[in-house]
Backbone as CSV, one residue per row, in Angstrom:
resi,resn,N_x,N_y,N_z,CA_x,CA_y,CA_z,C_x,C_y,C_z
1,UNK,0.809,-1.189,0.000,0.000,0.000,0.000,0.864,1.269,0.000
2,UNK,2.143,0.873,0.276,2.867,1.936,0.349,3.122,3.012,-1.502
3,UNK,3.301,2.284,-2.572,2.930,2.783,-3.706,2.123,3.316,-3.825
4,UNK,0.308,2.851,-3.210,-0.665,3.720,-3.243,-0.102,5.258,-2.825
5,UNK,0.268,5.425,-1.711,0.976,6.341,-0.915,1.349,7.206,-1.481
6,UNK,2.265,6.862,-2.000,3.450,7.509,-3.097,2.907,8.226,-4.251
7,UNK,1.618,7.464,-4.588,0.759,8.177,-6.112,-0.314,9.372,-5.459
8,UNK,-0.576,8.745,-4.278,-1.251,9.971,-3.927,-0.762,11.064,-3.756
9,UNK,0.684,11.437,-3.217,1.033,12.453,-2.687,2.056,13.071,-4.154
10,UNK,2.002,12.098,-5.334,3.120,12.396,-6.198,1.930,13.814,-7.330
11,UNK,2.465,14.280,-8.181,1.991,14.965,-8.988,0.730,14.451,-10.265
12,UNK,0.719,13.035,-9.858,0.010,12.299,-10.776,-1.283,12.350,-10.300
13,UNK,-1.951,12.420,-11.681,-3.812,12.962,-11.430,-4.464,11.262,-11.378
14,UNK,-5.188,11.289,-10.565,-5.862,9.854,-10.237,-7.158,9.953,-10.780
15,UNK,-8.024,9.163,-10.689,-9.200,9.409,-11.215,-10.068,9.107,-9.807
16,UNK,-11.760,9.261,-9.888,-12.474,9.741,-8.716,-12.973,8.492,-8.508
17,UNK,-13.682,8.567,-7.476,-13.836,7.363,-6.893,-14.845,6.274,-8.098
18,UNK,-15.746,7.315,-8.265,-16.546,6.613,-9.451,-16.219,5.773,-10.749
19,UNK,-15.106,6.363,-10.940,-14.376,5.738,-11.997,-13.590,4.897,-11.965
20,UNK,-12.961,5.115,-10.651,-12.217,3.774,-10.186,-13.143,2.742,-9.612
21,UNK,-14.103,2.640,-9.654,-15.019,1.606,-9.509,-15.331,0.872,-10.434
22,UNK,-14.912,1.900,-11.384,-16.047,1.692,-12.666,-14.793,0.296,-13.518
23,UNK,-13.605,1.017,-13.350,-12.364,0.842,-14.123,-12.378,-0.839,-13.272
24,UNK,-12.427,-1.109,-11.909,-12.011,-2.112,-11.711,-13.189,-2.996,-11.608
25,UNK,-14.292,-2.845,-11.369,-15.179,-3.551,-11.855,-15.316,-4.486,-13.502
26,UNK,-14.657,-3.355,-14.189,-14.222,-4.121,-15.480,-12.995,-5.427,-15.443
27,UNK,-11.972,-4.853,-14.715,-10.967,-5.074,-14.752,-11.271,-6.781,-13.868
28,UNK,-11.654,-6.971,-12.838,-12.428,-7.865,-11.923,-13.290,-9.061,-13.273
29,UNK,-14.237,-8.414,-14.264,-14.437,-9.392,-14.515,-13.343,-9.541,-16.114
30,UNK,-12.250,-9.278,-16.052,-11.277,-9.619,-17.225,-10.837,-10.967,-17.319
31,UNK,-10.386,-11.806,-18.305,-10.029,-13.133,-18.194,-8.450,-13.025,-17.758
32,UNK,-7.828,-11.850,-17.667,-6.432,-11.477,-17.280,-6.511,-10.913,-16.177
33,UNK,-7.142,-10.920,-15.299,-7.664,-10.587,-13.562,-6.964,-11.434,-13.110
34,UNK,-6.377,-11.470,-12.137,-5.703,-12.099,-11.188,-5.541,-11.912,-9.774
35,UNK,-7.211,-12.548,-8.764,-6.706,-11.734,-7.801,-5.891,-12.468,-6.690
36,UNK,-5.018,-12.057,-5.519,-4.429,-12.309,-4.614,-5.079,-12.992,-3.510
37,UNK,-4.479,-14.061,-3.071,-4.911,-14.547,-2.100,-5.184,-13.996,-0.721
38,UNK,-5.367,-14.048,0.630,-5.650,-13.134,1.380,-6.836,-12.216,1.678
39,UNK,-6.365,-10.986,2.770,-7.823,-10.404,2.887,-7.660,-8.872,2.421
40,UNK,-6.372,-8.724,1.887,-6.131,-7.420,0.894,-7.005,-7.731,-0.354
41,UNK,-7.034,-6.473,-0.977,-7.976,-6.701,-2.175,-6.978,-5.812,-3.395
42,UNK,-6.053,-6.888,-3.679,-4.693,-6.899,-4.247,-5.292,-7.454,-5.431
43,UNK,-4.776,-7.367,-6.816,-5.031,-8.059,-8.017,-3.330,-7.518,-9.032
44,UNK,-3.388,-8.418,-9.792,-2.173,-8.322,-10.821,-3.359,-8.155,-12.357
45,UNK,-2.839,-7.862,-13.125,-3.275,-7.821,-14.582,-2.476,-8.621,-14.941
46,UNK,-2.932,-9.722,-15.823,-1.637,-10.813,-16.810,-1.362,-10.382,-17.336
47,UNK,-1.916,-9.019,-18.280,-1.371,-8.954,-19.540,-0.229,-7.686,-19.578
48,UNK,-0.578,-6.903,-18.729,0.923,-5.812,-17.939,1.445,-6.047,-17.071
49,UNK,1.343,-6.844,-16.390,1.884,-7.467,-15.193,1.849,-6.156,-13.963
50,UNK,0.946,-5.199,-14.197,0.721,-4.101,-13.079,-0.214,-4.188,-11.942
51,UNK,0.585,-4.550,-10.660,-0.391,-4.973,-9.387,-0.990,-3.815,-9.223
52,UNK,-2.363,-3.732,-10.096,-3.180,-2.981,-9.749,-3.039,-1.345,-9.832
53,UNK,-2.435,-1.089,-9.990,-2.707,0.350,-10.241,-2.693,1.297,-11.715
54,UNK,-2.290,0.663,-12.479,-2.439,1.574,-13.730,-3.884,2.263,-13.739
55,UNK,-5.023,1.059,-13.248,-6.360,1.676,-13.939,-6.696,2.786,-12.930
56,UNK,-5.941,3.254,-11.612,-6.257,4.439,-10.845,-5.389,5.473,-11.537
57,UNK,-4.712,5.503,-12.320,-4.119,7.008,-13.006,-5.177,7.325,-14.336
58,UNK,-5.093,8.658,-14.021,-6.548,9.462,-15.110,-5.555,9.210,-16.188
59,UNK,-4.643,8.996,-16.550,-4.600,9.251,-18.246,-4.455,8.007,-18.573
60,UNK,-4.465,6.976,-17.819,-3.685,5.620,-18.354,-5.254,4.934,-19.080
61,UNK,-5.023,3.655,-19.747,-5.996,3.158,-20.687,-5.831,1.885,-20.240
62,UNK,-6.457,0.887,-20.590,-6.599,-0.692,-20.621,-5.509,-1.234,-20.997
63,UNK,-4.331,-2.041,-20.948,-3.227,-2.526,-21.401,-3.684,-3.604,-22.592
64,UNK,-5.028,-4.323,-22.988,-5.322,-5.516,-23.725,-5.195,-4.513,-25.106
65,UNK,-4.615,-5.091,-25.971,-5.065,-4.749,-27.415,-6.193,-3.989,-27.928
66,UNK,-7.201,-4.449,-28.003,-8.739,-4.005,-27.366,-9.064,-3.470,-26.036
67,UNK,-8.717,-2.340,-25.856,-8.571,-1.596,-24.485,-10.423,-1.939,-23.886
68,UNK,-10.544,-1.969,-22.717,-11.825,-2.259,-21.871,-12.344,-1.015,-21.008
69,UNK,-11.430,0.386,-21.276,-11.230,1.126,-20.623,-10.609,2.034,-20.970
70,UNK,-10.571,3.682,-20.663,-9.683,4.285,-20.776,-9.539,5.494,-20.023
């Protein structure tokens, strides 16, 4: 969580809560979802290998070919 941390306080624009709902709700039902065992609510993407955070930065897009998101 400490990365979370780091993005919050860094210069990088995040997106609002709504959207990050929206973004991982997609992302949750992807066939490249991967979530973590445990009682964190941790996930990897297969196909960027990014634990979870690309889809909380406002400019970033879907990593699949066919983006799901942007």
């Amino acid at each position: 969580m400490e990365a979370v941390r780091r993005l919050e306080q860094s210069d990088t624009k995040l997106v609002d809560k709504s959207e990050w709902n929206r973004r991982l709700s997609i992302c949750k039902s992807c066939e490249k979802y991967e979530q973590y065992s445990g009682g964190l609510q941790v996930f990897k993407c297969m196909q960027c290998g990014c634990p979870g955070f690309t889809f909380m930065v406002e400019g970033s897009k879907c990593p699949l070919r066919k983006s799901k998101w942007r």
